[in-house]
C-alpha positions in Angstrom: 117.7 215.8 -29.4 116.2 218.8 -27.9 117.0 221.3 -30.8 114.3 224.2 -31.6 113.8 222.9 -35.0 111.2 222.6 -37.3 110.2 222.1 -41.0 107.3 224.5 -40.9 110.1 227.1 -39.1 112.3 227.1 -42.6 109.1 227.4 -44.6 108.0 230.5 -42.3 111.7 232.2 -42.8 112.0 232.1 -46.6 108.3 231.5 -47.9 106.2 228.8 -49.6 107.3 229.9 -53.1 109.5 228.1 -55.6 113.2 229.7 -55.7 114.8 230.3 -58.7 118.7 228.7 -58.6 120.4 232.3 -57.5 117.3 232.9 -54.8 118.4 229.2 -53.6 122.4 230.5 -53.7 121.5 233.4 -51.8 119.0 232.2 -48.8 121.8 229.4 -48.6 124.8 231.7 -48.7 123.0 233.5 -45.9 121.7 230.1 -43.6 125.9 229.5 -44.0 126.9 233.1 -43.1 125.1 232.6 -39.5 127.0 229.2 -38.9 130.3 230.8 -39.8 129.1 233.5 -37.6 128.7 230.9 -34.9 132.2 229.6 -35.2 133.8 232.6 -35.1 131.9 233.8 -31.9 132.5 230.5 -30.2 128.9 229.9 -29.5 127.3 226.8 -27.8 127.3 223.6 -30.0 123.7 223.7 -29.6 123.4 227.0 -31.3 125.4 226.3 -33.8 123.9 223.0 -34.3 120.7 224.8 -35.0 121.9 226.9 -37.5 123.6 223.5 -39.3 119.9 222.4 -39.4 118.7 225.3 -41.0 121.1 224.9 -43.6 120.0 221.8 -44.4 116.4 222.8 -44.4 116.9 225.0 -46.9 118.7 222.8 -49.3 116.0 220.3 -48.7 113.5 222.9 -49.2 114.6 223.6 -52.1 115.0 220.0 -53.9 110.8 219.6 -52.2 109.8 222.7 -54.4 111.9 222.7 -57.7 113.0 225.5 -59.7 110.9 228.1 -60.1 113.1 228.3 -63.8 113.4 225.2 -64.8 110.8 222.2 -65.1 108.6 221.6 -62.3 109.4 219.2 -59.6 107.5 216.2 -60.1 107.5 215.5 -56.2 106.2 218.9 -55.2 104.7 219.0 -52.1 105.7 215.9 -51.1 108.0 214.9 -47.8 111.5 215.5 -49.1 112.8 212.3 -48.6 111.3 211.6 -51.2 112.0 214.0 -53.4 114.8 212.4 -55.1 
């Protein structure tokens, strides 16, 4: 696929820690704010491609680690495939 992608890149970006739900709302909002970005400045597919992916990453981030204000996940730390 050739994107410059990683889990341990959305980790580095936003931190280990559990979110609470209005943490997860605003990393997301932001992660969606570049793509729009993206569209409006015509960039490369690839680029914006990238930024689809980090949008993702972040809401599969935050289904691995739970809510920081509600019950624990009970699949913490595990692959988030999984996590469902």
């Amino acid at each position: 696929m050739g994107y410059c992608w990683s889990w341990d890149r959305a980790y580095a970006k936003h931190g280990r820690e559990q979110w609470g739900r209005h943490e997860f709302y605003a990393i997301l909002e932001e992660e969606l704010d570049e793509v729009w970005e993206n569209i409006k400045k015509d960039k490369p597919q690839t680029e914006l491609v990238e930024e689809i992916l980090q949008v993702a990453a972040v809401a599969l981030r935050y289904l691995e680690t739970g809510d920081r204000y509600r019950e624990p996940n009970a699949n913490q730390g595990t692959h988030p495939s999984t996590a469902l």
